[in-house]
C-alpha positions as CSV (number, residue, x, y, z in Angstrom):
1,X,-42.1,11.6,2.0
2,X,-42.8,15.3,2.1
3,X,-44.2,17.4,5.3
4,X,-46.5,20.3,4.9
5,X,-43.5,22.8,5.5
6,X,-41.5,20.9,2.7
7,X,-44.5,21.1,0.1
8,X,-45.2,24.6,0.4
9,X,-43.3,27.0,-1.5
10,X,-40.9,30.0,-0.9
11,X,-43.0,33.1,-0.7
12,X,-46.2,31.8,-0.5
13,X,-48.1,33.5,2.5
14,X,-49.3,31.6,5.1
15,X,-53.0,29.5,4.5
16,X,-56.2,31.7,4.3
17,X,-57.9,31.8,7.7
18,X,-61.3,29.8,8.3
19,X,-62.8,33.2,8.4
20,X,-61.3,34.4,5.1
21,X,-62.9,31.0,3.1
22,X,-65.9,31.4,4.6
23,X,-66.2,35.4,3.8
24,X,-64.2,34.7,-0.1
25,X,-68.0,32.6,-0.3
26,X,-69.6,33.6,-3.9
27,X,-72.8,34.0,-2.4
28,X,-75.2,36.0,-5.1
29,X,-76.6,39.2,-3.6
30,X,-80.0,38.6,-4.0
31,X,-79.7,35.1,-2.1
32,X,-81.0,36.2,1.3
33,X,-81.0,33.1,2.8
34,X,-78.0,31.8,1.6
35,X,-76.0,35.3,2.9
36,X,-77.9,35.1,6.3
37,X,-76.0,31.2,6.8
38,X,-72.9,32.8,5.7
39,X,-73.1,35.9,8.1
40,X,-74.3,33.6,11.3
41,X,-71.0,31.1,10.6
42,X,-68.7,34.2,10.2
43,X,-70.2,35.8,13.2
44,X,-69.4,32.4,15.1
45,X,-66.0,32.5,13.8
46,X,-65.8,35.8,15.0
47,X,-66.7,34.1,18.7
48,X,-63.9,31.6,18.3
49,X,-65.6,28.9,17.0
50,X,-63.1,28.8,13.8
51,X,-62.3,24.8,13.5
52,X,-63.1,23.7,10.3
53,X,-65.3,21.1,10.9
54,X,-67.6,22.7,13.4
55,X,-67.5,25.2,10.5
56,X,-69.0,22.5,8.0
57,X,-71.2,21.3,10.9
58,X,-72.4,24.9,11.6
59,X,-73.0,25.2,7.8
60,X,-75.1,22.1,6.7
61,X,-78.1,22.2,8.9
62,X,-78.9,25.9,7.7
63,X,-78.4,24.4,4.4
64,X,-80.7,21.3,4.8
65,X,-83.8,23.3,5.9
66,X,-83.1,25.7,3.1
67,X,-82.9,23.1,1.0
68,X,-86.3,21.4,2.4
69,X,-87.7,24.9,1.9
70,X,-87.3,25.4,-1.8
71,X,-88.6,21.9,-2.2
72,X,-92.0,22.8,-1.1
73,X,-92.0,25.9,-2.6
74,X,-91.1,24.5,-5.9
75,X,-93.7,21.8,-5.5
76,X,-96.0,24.3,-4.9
77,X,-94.6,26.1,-8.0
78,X,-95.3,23.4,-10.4
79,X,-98.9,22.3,-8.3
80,X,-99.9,26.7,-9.6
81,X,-98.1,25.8,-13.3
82,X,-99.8,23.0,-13.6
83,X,-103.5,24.4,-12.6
84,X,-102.8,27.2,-15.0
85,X,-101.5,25.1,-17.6
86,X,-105.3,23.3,-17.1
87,X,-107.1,27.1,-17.3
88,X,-105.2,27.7,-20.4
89,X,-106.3,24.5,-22.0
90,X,-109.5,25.3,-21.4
91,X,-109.7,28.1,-23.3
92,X,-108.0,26.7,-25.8
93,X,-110.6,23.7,-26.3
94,X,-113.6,26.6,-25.9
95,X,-112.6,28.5,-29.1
């Protein structure tokens, strides 16, 4: 049975730092929201609070309301498609 020290390799640098994960984040530039939960978890980092699952914790209640957000707004997306979809039809049936 192998320890941690025995599994890693010669010359490999030490792990990446909580911080560094959360910064290395692909987060696409124009996702506002998304960038805002990643700055407020590095910030707390930044105040010590670098465990990884207080991390995760910090993380998934930002992502839950975002989540519930782009429900609604999606519903209300397709409630808008669908009434224009019913305009267009209209039309279509009055020619």
């Amino acid at each position: 049975m192998s320890t941690e020290s025995e599994d890693q390799q010669p010359g490999d640098g030490s792990p990446p730092s909580v911080a560094d994960v959360v910064a290395a984040w692909n987060v696409p530039a124009g996702a506002s929201v998304a960038l805002r939960i990643r700055d407020s978890i590095l910030e707390a980092i930044a105040q010590g609070y670098d465990d990884p699952q207080l991390v995760a914790d910090l993380a998934v209640g930002p992502l839950v309301i975002a989540v519930g957000r782009m429900e609604n707004e999606l519903a209300e997306a397709r409630r808008r498609i669908d009434a224009l979809e019913q305009v267009i039809d209209g039309r279509g049936d009055a020619m």
